[in-house]
Every structure is written in C-alpha cells, then in structure tokens.
C-alpha positions in Angstrom: -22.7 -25.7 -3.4 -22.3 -23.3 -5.7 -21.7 -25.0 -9.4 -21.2 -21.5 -11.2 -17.7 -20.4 -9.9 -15.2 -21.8 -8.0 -11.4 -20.0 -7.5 -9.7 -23.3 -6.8 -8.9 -25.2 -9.8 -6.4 -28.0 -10.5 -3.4 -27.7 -13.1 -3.1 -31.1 -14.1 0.4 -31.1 -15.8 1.8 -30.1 -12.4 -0.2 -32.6 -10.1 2.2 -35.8 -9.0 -0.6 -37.7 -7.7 0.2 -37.2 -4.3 -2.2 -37.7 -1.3 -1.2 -34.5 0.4 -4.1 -32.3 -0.5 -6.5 -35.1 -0.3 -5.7 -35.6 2.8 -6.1 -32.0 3.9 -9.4 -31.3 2.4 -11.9 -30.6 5.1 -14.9 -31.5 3.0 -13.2 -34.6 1.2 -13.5 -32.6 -2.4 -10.5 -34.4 -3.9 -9.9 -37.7 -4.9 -6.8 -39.2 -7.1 -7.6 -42.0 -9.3 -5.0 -42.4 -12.6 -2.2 -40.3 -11.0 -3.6 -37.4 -11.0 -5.6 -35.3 -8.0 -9.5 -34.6 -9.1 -11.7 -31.8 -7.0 -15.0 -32.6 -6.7 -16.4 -29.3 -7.3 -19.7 -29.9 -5.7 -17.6 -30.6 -2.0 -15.1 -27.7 -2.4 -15.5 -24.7 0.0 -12.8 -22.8 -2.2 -10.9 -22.5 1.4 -7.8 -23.0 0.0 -6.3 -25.7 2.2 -4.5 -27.9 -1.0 -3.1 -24.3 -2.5 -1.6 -24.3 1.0 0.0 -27.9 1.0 0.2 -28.8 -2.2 4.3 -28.5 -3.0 3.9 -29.2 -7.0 2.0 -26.0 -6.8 -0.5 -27.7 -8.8 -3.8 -25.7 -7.0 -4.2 -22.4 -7.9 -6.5 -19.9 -7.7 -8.5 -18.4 -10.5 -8.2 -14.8 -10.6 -9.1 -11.7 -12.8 -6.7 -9.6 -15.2 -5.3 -6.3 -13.7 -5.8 -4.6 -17.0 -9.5 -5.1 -16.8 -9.7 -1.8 -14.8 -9.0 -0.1 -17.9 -12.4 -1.7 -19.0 -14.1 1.5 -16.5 -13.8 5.3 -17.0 -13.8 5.5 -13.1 -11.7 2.8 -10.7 -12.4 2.2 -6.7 -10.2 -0.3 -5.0 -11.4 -2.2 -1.8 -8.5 -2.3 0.0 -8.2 -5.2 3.2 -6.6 -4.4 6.2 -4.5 -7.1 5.6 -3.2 -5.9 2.8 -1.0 -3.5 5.7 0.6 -6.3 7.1 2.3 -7.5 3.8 4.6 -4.2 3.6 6.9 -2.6 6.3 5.5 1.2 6.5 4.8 3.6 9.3 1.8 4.5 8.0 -1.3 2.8 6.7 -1.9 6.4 4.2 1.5 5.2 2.2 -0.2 1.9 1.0 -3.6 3.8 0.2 -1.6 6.6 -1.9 0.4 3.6 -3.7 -2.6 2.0 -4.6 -3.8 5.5 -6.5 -0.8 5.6 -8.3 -0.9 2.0 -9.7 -3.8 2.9 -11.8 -6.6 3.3 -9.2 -8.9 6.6 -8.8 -9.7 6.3 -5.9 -9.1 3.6 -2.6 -12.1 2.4 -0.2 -11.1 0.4 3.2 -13.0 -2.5 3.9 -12.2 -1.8 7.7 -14.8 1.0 7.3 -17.3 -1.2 6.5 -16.1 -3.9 9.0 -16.7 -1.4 11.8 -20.1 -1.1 10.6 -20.6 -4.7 10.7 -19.3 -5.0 14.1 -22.0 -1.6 15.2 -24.7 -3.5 13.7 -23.4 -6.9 15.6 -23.7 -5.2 18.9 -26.7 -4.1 18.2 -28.9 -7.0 17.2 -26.2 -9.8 19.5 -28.7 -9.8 21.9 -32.2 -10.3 19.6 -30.2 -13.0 17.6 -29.5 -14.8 20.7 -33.1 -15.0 21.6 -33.7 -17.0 18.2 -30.9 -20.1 18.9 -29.8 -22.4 21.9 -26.2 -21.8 21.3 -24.2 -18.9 20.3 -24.0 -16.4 16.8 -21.6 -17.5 14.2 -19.5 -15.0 12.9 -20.6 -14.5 9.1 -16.7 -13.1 7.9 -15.1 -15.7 6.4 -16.9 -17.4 3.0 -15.2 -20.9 3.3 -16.9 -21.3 6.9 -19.8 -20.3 5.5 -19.9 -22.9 2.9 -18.4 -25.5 5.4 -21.4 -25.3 7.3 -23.4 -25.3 4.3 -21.9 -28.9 3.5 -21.2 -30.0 6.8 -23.1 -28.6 9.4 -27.0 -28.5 8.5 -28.1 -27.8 12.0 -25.9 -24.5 12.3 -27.1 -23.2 9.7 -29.5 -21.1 11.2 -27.1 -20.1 14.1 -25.2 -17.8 11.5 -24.9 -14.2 11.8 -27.5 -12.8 9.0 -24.9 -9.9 8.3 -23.2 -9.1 4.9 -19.6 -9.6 4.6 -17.7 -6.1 4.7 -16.2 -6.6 1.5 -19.9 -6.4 -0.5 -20.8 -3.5 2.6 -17.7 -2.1 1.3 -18.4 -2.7 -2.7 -21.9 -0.5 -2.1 -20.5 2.3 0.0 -17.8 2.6 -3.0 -19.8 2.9 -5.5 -22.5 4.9 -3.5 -20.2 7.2 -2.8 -17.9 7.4 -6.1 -21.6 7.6 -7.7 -22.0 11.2 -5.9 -18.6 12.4 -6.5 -18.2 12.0 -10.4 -22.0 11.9 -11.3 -20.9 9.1 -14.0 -23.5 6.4 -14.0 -22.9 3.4 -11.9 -21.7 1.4 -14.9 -18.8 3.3 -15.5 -17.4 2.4 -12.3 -15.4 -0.4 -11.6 -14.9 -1.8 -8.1 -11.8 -4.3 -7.7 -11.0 -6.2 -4.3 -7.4 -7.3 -3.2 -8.5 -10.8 -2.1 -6.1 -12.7 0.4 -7.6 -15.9 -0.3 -9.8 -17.8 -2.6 -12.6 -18.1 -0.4 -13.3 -13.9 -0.6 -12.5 -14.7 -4.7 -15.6 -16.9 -5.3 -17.5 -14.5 -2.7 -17.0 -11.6 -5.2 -18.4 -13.9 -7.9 -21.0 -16.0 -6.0 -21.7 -14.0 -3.1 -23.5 -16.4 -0.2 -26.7 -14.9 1.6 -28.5 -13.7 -1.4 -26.6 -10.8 -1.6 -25.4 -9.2 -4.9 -22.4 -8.7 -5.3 -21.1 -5.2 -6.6 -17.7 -5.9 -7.0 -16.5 -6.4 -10.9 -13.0 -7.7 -10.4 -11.0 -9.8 -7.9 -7.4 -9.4 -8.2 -5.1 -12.1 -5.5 -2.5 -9.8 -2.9 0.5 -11.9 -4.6 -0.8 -10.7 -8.4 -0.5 -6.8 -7.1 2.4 -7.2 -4.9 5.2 -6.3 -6.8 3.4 -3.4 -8.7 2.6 -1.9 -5.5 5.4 -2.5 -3.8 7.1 -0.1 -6.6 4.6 2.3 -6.1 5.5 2.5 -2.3 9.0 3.3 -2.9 8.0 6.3 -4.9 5.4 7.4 -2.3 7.1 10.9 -0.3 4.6 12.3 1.3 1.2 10.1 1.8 -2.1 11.2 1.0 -4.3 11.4 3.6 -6.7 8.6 3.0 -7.3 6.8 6.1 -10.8 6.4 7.3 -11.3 3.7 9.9 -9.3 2.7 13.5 -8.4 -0.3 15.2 -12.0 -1.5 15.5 -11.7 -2.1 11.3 -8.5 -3.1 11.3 -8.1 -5.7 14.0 -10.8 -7.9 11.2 -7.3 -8.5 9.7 -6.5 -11.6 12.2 -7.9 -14.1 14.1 -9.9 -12.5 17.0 -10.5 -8.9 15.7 -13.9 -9.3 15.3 -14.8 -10.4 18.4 -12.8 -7.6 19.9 -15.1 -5.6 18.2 -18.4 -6.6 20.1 -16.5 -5.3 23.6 -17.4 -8.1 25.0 -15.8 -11.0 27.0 -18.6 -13.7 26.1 -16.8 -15.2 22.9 -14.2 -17.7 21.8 -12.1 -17.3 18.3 -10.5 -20.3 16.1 -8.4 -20.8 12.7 -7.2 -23.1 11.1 -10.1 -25.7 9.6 -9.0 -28.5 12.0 -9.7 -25.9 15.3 -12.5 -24.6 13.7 -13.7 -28.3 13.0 -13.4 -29.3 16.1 -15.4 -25.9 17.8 -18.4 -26.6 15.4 -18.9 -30.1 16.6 -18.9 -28.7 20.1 -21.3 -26.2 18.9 -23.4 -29.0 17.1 -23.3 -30.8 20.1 -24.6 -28.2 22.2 -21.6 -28.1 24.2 -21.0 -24.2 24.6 -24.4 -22.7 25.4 -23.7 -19.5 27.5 -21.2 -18.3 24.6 -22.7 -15.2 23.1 -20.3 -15.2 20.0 -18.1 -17.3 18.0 -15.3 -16.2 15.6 -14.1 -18.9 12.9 -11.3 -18.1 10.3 -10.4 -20.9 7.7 -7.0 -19.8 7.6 -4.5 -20.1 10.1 -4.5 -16.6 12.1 -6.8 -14.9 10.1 -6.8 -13.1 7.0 -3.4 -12.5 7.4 -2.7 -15.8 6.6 -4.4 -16.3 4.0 -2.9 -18.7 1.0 -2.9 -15.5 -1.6 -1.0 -13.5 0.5 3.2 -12.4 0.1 4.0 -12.2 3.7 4.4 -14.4 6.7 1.4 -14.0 8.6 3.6 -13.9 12.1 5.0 -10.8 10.2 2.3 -9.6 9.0 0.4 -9.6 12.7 3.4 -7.6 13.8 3.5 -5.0 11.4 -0.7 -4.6 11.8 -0.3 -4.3 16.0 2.2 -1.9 15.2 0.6 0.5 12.6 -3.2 0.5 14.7 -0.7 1.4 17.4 -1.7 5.0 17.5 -4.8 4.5 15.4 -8.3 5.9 17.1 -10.5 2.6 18.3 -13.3 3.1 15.5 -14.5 6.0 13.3 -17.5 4.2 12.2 -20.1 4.3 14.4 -23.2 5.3 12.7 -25.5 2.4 10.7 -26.9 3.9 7.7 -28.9 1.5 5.2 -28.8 -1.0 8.1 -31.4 -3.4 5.9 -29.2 -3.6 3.2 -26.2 -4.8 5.5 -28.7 -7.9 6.4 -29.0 -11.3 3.9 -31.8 -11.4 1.9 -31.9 -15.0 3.3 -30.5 -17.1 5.3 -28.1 -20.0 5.3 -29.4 -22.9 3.8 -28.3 -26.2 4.0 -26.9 -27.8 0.9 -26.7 -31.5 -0.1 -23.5 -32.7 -1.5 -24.0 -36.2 -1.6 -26.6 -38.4 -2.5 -26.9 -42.0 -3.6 -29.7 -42.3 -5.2 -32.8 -39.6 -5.9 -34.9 -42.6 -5.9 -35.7 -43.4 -1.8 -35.4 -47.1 -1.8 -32.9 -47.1 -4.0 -30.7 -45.2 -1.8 -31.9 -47.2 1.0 -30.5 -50.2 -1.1 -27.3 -48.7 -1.7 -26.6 -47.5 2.0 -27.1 -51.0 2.9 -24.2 -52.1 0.5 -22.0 -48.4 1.3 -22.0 -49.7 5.2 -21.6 -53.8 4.1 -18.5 -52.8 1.8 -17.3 -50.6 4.8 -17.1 -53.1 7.0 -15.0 -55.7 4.7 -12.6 -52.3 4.8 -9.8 -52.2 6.9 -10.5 -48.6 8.4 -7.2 -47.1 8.0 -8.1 -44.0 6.2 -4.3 -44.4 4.8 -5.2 -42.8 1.4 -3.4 -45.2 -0.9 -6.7 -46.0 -2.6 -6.8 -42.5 -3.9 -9.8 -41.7 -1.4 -9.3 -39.8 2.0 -11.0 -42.6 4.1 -11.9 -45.9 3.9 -15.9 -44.6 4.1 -15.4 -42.3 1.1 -13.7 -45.1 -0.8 -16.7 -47.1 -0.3 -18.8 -43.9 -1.1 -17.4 -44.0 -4.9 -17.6 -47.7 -5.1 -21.5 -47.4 -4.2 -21.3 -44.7 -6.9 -19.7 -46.8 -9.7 -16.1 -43.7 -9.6 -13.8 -47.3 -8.1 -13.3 -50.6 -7.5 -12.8 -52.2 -4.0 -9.5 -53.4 -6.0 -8.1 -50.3 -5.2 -7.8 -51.2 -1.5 -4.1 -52.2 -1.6 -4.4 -53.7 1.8 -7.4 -55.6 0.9 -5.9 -56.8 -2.3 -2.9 -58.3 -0.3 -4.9 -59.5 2.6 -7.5 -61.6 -0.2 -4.0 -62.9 -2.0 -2.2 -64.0 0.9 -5.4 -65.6 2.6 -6.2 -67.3 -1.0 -2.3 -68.4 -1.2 -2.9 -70.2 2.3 -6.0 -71.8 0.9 -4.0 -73.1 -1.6 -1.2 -74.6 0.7 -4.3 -76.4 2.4 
C-alpha cells in the first residue's frame, strides 16, 4: 500500500472509541486499543467506508485549499458527472458555466475522457480476455483497485490495464489548455471535484504507474455551497457540454458496463457485494463473464461519502438531464498508449510476521494456537475486528490475550470453580 498519502485520517478528539468503523473496514485497517480508533495505514484502501458510519464524525478526509488555484496564472477544472446529480437544473451547461464563474478559466468533463475509456475497452475486451480464465475487471474505482491489491493477489492480473478517466481527463486538459493560451504547462493548474476519498489519494498517488497531472483535489461538499451561489446567478448557460450519455452514465453503478454495448457483464457496489463477487471471481466461479463493474460505494459515484446529495436523488436528476443527451461524442482514441498503465497491478503485502522465514513459521504456529483458545465470536470488544486479527496483534506484541473479555471471564469463573473444589 501506498505509505506516501492517504485522504482518510482520524481526528482523535472526536473518536468515542466505538467499534462501528472497525467493524466496517473491509481490509481490517482500524483497531481501538485506549479508547480511541487507530487506522493502520498500511491496510487502508482510502474507500471511505468509516467516514460513512462513523456518527462522531471523527474520519475525515484530507483535502486541498480552494485558494490554491490562485497559486496558477491559468485554472482547468475536471468536472465529474456526478457532480450533476448534486443540483436540480435542466441543463448540465448551467453547472459547467457556474464552475467558470467561481474562479475557474476554463471546465473539462471527465465523461469525455470516460467515453474514451469505454472506446478503448471495446476495443481491446476481446485480446484481454484471451490473457485470463475469468473476466476483465473494471479499472474505475481506486479503492477496488487497492482492495485487490491487499486482498486479492490472484486478480491482480485480471484488471483492466486502462487509466482512470480522471488522469485521461487531467492530460487532455492540460494538452489542450497548453494549445489555447501558449503559457507553459506550469502555469496551469488542474483541480478535480472528487466525490470520495479513494479518487483524492488517486490524484496524489495515482495506481498503475501513471503520473498524475492533476495539482489539486478539492471534496464535492468543500465547493458545494460556492457553486451552488454561482448557479443562482447563472441566466443563460454557456455552452460547454462535450460528452453524452455514454460519459455520463460512469456517474453510477452500471454505467460503464453500459458502455461496452454488451450483455456479457455483471455490476456491484457496496464493498460487501463487491466482496462477495471477487471471491466468486477468485474462485473461478463466473468464467463466461466478459466484464465486471465494481464500485466501492453504494450505487456508484453518486454515492460517494464526499458528496451533498442523496444518491437516490442524485440518480434521478442524472437519468433525467442525459435524457435528451446524444449516446457518446467520443469516439475517436487518440494517444491510445498513454491511456494504458505503464504496469500492471501488483500484489502488495500488508501483513507479515516475521521477514525472517522460520521465524514466521514459529509465530504462525502460536497465531493459529492462540486462535484456537479464542472463542471465535468476532464481537469486537477486544478492540480488534475478529478474533483472528486479535490474535494477529498479539503474535505482533500491539495486545494482550487479556483483552479478550470473554476469555477473561471464562478463565475467572473456571478458576473460581477450581477453588470451590
């Protein structure tokens, strides 16, 4: 896992020592020893999950300043198509021409890139196929990218080898913002609307290689009331718009795979339904599926933890705006090698006992021996998600098996009836 940057961070004056986002971690990043939650940062996938269930509001999400874009003499927004479904308009133009007049030169969709992405899936669906026994995994979302990077080391090579659109989207900007002004590239920032932290730590540690173009990351709740201002002010729209419903159907679960115009795929979100469809994948269980869609958040971007919006709204107001929208504008690949990872998906150890073999050896022995004197209820009260994990830190010297409160009663009542004896 990436050590460098990570968006989810922990405000410790506001943690109650709860369980509830240990409990919720799909990678077992968080642990709570002293009354107070603790993320493992070489475990977290930055998905977001305890931002989403933690009621203290003790996760948040680390962010950049929106007064760093007057740091550049030019300013390009990358604007999300789910960024339309958090405001009630007619017209996807009025929330590009709001963006302008909160302090940005000029706004760049990320569905125009997205349409490229799906183009270029089509096209190579077929020769990818030919390299795995099961199907392509969508390469969109960054947390499932790093959850397989943790999790699932035999999928790792079964991942779409494709760019996200936001860093597609960061080099068409500046390409194009390049030609228009003739300032040199420095002078001209590129700032992304994320709607989660997952696409926050992308920006800043980018997985596949790729280099990230993008100099700031601002969170779709940080903007929200500046642009929603802006919109009120907004008569007649620029217009702006440059992709159709191919681009911005990436905005929810599914919209991807309706690209490919295909049948031959399946779609999940939520990290327990996309849990469960990697193990099936892992397990070799869906071989004739050509394509497979994961989101970490529940319905897609539009539900992502950084957004204003109910995402049941905000699916409503997208269907309705692509409504009469063209189906895709964005046919043509150009630079097709640069929309590919320089390499691919590698597998990253997260845990490890020991570097020395037979010492690790030793200390599995003892992991699976303290295990077993466990009770197996995975209740959480010991500050770890499961019984396993508990033993885990033990092994590692972070707790004591004292910290089992059922195993501390159990040992006091069965010593108590010694005693009586």
């Amino acid at each position: 896992m990436d050590r460098v940057f990570h968006s989810v961070t922990l405000d410790k004056d506001k943690c109650k020592g709860c369980i509830n986002c240990m409990k919720h971690c799909p990678t077992e990043a968080i642990r709570v020893r002293e009354g107070k939650a603790k993320i493992i940062t070489e475990r977290c996938i930055d998905c977001g999950a305890c931002i989403r269930i933690c009621h203290n509001r003790a996760k948040k999400a680390i962010c950049d300043d929106f007064e760093m874009i007057n740091n550049f003499e030019y300013k390009v927004v990358l604007a999300p198509p789910s960024l339309y479904g958090q405001f009630l308009v007619d017209d996807i133009n009025y929330i590009l021409t709001a963006l302008k007049n909160i302090g940005f030169d000029s706004v760049f969709e990320v569905s125009t890139a997205a349409e490229k992405v799906s183009h270029l899936t089509r096209e190579s669906l077929n020769q990818l196929r030919a390299c795995t026994d099961g199907p392509i995994i969508s390469s969109a979302c960054t947390a499932i990218l790093r959850l397989i990077k943790v999790r699932f080391p035999d999928l790792c090579n079964s991942v779409l080898p494709i760019t996200e659109p936001i860093h597609i989207a960061a080099q068409m900007a500046k390409d194009e913002a390049v030609r228009e002004t003739r300032l040199p590239p420095e002078k001209i920032g590129i700032f992304f609307i994320s709607p989660c932290p997952a696409k926050v730590t992308s920006c800043k540690s980018p997985v596949g290689g790729t280099k990230s173009l993008i100099d700031g990351v601002f969170s779709v709740n940080d903007v929200y009331v500046r642009l929603l201002a802006a919109l009120k002010k907004v008569d007649v729209p620029e217009q702006l718009m440059r992709s159709g419903i191919v681009g911005i159907n990436w905005a929810q679960s599914g919209g991807e795979c309706a690209g490919l115009l295909t049948d031959n795929y399946i779609y999940a979100d939520g990290m327990e339904n996309v849990i469960k469809v990697l193990e099936e994948i892992e397990d070799g269980k869906l071989p004739d599926t050509e394509f497979v869609e994961l989101s970490a958040c529940p319905g897609g971007c539009v539900g992502g933890v950084l957004n204003v919006a109910n995402p049941f709204v905000a699916r409503s107001r997208i269907s309705a705006l692509r409504r009469y929208l063209p189906l895709m504008l964005n046919r043509g690949i150009s630079d097709a090698t640069n929309m590919f990872w320089e390499q691919n998906l590698q597998f990253e150890t997260i845990f490890r006992l020991d570097e020395n073999r037979e010492e690790a050896m030793r200390k599995m022995r003892r992991l699976k021996a303290i295990e077993s004197m466990l009770p197996g209820l995975d209740c959480g009260a010991c500050g770890a998600p499961t019984c396993r994990a508990l033993a885990e830190d033990i092994v590692c010297g972070n707790a004591t098996i004292e910290e089992c409160v059922f195993k501390t009663v159990t040992d006091k009542k069965n010593a108590e009836v010694m005693d009586d004896k």
